[in-house]
C-alpha atoms as one frame of an Amber mdcrd trajectory, in Angstrom:
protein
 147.526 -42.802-121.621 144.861 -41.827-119.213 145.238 -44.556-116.313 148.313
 -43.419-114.648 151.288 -46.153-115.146 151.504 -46.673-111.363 148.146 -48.102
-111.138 148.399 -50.966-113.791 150.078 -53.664-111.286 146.671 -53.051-109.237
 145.007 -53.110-111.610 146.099 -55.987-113.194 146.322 -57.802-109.842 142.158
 -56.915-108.468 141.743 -58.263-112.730 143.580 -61.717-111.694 142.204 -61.879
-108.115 138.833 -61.298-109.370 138.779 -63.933-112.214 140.165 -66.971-110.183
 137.800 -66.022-107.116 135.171 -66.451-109.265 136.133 -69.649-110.667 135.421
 -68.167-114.102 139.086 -70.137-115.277 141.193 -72.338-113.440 144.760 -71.363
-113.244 147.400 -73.648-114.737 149.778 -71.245-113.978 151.104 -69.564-111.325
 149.013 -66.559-110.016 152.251 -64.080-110.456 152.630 -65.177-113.701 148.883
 -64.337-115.163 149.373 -60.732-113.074 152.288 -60.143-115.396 150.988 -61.262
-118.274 147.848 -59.256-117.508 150.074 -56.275-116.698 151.772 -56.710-120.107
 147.991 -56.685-122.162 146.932 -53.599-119.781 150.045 -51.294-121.368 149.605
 -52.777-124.450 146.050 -51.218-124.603 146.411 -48.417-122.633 148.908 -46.862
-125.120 147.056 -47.167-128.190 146.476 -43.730-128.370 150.104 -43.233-127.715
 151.425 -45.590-130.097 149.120 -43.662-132.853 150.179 -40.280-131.877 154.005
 -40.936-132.834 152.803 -42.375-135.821 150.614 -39.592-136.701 153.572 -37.155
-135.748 156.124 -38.894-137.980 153.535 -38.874-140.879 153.302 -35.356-141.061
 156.538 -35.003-140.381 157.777 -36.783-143.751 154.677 -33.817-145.507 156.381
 -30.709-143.145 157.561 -28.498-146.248 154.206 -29.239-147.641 152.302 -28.374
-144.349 154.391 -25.030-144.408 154.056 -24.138-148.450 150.456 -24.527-147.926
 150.075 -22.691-144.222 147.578 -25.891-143.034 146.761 -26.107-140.040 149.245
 -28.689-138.383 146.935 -29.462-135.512 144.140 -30.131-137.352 145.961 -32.274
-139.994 146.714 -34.235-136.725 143.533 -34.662-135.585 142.117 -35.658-139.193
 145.252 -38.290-139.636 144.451 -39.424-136.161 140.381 -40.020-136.772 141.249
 -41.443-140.425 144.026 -44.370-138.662 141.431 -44.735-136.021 138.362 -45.733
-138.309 140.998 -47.718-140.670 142.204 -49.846-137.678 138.497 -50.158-135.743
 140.480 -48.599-132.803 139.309 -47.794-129.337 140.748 -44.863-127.820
C-alpha cells in the first residue's frame, strides 16, 4: 500500500465533505456513517496490491521444490505471476 494507513480517515473524510458540499448526493445517512463506509472502500482498494502479493507468494510457494530443481529465478516468477493475475483480473495497481 502506498497511501500510508494513517491518512485514510482524512482522506475518506475531505471524500465525504467534498461530495455533500457539492450537493452531488443527498445524505440519507448520517455523515459518520458514509466516512466509515468510505474508509472501509479506501482499504479495500488500497491493498489490492497487497492482497495479490500473498497470493502470488503462496502460489509459488505450493511450486518451491520445483522453483529450486530448476534454479528459476524466484523474483521474477513473482513478478510474471503478479502481471499474469493482474491482466486476468483487469486490476489497477
Amino acid at each position: 500500500m502506498r497511501v500510508p494507513k494513517s491518512w485514510v480517515p482524512l482522506l475518506a473524510k475531505k471524500i465525504v465533505d467534498s461530495i455533500l458540499s457539492k450537493n452531488l448526493v443527498s445524505a440519507t445517512v448520517p455523515r459518520e456513517k458514509l466516512v466509515a463506509e468510505a474508509e472501509e472502500i479506501l482499504m479495500y482498494e488500497l491493498t489490492v496490491e497487497d492482497r495479490l502479493n500473498e497470493e502470488v507468494r503462496e502460489m509459488l510457494k505450493a511450486h518451491a521444490s520445483e522453483i529450486e530443481k530448476g534454479r528459476l529465478d524466484y523474483r521474477k516468477l513473482f513478478e510474471l505471476t503478479k502481471q499474469k493475475l493482474v491482466k486476468e483480473r483487469n486490476l489497477v495497481l
